[in-house]
C-alpha positions as a Markdown table, in Angstrom:
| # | Residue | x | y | z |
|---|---|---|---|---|
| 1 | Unk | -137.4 | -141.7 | 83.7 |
| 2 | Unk | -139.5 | -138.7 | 85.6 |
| 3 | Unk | -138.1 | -135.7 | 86.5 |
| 4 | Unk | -138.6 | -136.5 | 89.7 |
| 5 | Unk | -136.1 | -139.7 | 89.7 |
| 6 | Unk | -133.7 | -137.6 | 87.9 |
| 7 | Unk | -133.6 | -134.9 | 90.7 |
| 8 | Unk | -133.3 | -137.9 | 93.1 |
| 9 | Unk | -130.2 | -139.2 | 91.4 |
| 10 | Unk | -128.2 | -135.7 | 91.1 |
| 11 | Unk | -128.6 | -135.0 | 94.0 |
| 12 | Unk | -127.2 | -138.4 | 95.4 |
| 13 | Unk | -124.3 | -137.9 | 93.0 |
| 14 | Unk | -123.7 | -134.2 | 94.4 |
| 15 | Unk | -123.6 | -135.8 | 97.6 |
| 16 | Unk | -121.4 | -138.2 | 97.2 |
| 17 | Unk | -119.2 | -136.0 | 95.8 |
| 18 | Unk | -119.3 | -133.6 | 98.5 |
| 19 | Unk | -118.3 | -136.9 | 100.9 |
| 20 | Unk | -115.4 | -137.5 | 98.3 |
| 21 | Unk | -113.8 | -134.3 | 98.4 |
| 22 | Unk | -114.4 | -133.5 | 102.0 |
| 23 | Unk | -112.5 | -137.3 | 103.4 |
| 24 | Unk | -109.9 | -136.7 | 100.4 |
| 25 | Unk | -109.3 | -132.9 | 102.3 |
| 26 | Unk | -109.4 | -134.2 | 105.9 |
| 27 | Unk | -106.7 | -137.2 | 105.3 |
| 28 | Unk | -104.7 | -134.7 | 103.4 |
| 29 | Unk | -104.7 | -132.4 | 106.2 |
| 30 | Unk | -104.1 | -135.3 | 108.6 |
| 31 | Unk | -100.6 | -136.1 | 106.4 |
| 32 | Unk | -99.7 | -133.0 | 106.5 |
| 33 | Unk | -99.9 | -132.4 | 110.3 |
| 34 | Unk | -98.5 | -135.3 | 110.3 |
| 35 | Unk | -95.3 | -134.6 | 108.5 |
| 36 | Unk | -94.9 | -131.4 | 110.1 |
| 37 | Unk | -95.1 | -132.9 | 113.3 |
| 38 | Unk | -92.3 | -135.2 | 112.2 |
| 39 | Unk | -90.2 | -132.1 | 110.7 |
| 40 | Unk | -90.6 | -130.7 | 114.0 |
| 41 | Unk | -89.3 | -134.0 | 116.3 |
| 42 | Unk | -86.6 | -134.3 | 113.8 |
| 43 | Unk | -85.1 | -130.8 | 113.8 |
| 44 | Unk | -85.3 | -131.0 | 117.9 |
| 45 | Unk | -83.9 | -134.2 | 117.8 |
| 46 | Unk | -81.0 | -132.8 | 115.7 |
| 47 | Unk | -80.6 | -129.5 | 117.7 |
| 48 | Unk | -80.5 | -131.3 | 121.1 |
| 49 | Unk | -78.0 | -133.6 | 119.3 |
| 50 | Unk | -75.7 | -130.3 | 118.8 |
| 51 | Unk | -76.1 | -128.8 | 121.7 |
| 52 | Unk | -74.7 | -132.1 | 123.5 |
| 53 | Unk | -72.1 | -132.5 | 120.9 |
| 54 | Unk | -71.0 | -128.5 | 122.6 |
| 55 | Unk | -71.0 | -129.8 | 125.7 |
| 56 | Unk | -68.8 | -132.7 | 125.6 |
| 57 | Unk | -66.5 | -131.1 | 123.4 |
| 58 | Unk | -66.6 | -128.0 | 125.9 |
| 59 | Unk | -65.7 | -130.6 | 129.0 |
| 60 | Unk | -62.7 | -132.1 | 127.0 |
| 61 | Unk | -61.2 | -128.9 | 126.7 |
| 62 | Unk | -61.2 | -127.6 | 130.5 |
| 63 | Unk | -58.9 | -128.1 | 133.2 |
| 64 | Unk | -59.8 | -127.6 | 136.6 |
| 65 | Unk | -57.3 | -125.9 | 138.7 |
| 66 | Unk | -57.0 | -125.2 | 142.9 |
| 67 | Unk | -55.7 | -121.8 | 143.4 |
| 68 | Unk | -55.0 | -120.3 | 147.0 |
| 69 | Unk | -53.1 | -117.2 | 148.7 |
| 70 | Unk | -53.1 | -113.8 | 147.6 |
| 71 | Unk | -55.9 | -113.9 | 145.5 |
| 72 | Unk | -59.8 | -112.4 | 145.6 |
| 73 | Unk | -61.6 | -115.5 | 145.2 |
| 74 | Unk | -60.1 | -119.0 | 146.2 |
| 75 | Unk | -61.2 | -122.2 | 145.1 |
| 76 | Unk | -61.7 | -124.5 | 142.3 |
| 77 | Unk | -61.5 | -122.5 | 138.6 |
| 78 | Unk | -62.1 | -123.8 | 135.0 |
| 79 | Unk | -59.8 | -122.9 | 132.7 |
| 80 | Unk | -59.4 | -123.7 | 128.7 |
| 81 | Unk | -56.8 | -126.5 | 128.3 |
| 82 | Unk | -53.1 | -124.5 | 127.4 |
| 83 | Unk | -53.9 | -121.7 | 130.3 |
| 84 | Unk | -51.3 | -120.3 | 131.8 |
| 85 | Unk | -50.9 | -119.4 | 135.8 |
| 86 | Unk | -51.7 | -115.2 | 134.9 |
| 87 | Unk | -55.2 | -116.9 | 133.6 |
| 88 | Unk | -55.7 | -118.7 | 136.5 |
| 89 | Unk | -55.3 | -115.6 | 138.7 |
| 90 | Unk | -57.2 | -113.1 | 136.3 |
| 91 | Unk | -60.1 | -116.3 | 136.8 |
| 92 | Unk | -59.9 | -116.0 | 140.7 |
| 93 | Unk | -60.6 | -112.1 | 140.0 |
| 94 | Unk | -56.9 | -111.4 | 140.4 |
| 95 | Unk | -54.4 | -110.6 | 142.8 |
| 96 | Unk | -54.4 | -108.6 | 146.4 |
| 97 | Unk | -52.7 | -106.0 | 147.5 |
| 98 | Unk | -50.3 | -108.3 | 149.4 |
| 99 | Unk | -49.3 | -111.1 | 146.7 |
| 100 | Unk | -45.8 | -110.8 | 145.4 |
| 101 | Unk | -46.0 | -111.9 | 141.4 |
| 102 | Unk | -42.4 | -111.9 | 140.6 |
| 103 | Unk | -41.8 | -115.5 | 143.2 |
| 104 | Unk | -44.4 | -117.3 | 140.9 |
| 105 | Unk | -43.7 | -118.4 | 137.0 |
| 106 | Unk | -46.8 | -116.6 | 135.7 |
| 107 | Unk | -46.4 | -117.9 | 132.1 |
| 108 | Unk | -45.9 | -121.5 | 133.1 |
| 109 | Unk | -49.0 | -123.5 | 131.2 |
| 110 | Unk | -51.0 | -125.6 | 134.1 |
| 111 | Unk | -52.1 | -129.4 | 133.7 |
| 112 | Unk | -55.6 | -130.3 | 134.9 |
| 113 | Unk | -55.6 | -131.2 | 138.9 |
| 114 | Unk | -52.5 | -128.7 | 139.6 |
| 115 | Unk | -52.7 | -126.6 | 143.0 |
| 116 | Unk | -51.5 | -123.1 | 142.9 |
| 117 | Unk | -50.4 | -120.9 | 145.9 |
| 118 | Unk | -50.3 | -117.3 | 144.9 |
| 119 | Unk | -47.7 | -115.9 | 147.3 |
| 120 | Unk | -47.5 | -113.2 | 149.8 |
| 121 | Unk | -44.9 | -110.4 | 149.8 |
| 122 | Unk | -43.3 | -111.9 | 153.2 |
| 123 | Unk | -43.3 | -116.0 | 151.9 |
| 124 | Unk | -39.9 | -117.1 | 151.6 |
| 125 | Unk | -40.6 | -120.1 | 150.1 |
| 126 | Unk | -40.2 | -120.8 | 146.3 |
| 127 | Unk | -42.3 | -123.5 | 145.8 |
| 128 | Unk | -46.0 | -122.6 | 144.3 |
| 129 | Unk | -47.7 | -125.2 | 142.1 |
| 130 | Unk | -48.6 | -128.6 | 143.6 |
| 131 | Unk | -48.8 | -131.6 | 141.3 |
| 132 | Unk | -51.2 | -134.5 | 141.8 |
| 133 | Unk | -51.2 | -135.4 | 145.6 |
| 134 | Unk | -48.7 | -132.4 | 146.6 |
| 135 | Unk | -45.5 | -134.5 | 146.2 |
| 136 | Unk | -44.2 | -133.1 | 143.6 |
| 137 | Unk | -44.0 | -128.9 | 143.2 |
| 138 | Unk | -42.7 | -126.9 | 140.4 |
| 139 | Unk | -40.4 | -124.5 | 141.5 |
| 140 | Unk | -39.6 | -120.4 | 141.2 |
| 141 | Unk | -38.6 | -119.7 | 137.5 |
| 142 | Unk | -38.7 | -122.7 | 135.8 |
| 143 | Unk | -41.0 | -125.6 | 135.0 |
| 144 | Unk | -39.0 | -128.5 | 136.4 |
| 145 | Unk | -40.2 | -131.2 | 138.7 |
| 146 | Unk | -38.8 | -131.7 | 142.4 |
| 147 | Unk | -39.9 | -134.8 | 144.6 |
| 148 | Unk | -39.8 | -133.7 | 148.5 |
| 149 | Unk | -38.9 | -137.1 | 149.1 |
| 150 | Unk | -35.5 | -136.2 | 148.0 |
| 151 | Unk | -36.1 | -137.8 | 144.6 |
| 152 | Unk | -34.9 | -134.9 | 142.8 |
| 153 | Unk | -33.2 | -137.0 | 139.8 |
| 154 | Unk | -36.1 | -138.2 | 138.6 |
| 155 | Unk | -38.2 | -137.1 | 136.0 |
| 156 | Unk | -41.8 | -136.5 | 136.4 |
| 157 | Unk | -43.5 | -137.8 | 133.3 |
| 158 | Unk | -46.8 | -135.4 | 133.8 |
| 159 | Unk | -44.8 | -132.3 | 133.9 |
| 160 | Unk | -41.9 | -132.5 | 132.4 |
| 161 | Unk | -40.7 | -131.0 | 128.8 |
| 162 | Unk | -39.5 | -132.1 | 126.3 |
| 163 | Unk | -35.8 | -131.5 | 127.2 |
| 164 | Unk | -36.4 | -133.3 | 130.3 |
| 165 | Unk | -38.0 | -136.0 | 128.8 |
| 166 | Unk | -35.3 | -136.5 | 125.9 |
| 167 | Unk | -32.5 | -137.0 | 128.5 |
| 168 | Unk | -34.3 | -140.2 | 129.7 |
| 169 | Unk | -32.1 | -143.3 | 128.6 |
| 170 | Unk | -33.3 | -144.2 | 124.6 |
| 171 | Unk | -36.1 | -141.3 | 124.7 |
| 172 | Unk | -35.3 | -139.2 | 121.9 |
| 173 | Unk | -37.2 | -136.1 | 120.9 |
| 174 | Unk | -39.4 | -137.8 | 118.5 |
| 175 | Unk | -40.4 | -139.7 | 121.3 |
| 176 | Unk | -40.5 | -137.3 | 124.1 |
| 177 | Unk | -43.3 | -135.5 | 122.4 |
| 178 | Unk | -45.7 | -138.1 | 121.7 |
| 179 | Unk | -45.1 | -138.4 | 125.8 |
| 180 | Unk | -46.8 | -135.1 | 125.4 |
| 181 | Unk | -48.9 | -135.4 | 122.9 |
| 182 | Unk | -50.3 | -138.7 | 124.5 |
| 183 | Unk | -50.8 | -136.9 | 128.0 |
| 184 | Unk | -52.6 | -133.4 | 126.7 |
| 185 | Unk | -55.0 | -136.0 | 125.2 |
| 186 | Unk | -55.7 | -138.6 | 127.7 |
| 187 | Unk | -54.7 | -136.8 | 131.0 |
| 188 | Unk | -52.0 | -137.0 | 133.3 |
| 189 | Unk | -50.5 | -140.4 | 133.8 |
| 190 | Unk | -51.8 | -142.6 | 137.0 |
| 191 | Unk | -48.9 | -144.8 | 137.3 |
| 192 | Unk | -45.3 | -144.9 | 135.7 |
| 193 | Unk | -46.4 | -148.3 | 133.8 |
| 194 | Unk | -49.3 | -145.9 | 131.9 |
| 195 | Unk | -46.0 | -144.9 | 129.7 |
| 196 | Unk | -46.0 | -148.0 | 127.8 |
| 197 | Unk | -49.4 | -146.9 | 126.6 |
| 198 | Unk | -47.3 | -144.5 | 124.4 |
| 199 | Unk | -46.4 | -145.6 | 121.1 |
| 200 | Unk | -42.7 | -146.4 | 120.8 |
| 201 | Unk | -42.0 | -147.2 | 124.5 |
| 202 | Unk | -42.1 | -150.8 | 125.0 |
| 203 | Unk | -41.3 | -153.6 | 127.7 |
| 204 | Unk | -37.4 | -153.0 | 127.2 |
| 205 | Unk | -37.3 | -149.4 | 127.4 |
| 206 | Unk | -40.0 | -149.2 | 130.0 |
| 207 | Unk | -37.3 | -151.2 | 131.7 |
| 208 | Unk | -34.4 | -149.0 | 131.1 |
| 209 | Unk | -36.2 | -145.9 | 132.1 |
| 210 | Unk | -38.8 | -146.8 | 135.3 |
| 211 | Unk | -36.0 | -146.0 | 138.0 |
| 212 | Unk | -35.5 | -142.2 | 136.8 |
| 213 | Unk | -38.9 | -141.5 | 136.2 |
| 214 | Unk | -42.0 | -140.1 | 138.6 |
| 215 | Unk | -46.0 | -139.4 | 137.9 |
């Protein structure tokens, strides 16, 4: 063989070798983009996961109020579950000149959908805090539930503590506070029937209690 065809022939091989290592780069490149394109998705993916994971758990624990009267800014506030009526004023960016704080129970912990009517200094009513569709009102210095209808022995199973809810008929305290436990998690009670939902209270003592008891 000439020198000539040996030239020939190196020089292939060079070249082929150049294609080798150049495609073997490129498609390692290629992997390599891709899998940083997929570390990327994934870690969005994740964090958009997480953020609406917050979100949901920030919902569940708020309560929207209605506050009105002697207060700066009226209207609908969100508070964290367990607020007390002195939140919900400080929220409304607190009281006026004109409200009179000592009529109102200002450590009484608000349910989710309550009213609340910040009195003035000349009201003579004592009746502040309006449950579900206004029927019912807590009234001054104490947390106890009174029915305008004149239904004032019963017991209103979304308000009531668990005193009030251990004098119901066979409704002892172990009882009364899964009542409460059941309502902080689930909400206030649409109907009286909802009790049953609660473990413990079945058809017969649903029975026994139904006529001294109010949502």
């Amino acid at each position: 063989m000439d020198n000539k065809k040996k030239l020939i022939i190196s020089i292939t091989l060079i070249v082929l070798m150049i294609i080798l290592i150049t495609t073997y780069i490129i498609s390692t490149n290629e992997k390599e983009e891709i899998d940083l394109n997929t570390i990327i998705f994934e870690n969005n993916e994740k964090q958009e996961n997480v953020e609406i994971t917050n979100t949901i758990d920030e919902e569940e624990n708020k309560i929207a109020v209605h506050i009105i009267g002697e207060v700066k800014k009226e209207g609908i506030i969100y508070l964290e579950k367990g607020s007390r009526v002195a939140d919900a004023i400080e929220k409304a960016g607190g009281e006026t000149k004109e409200a009179d704080l000592s009529k109102i129970n200002l450590a009484y912990i608000l349910q989710d959908g309550e009213k609340i009517y910040v009195p003035n200094k000349n009201d003579n009513i004592t009746e502040y805090i309006t449950i579900e569709n206004g029927n019912n009102l807590i009234t001054e210095g104490n947390n106890t539930s009174n029915n305008l209808k004149g239904e004032n022995d019963k017991v209103n199973i979304n308000t009531a503590t668990l005193n009030e809810l251990d004098s119901l008929p066979g409704i002892g305290p172990s009882t009364a506070q899964k009542i409460i436990d059941y309502r902080e998690e689930n909400g206030n009670f649409k109907t009286i029937e909802d009790l049953q939902n609660v473990k413990g209270i079945g058809d017969a003592k649903f029975e026994e209690i139904k006529d001294k008891i109010i949502v």
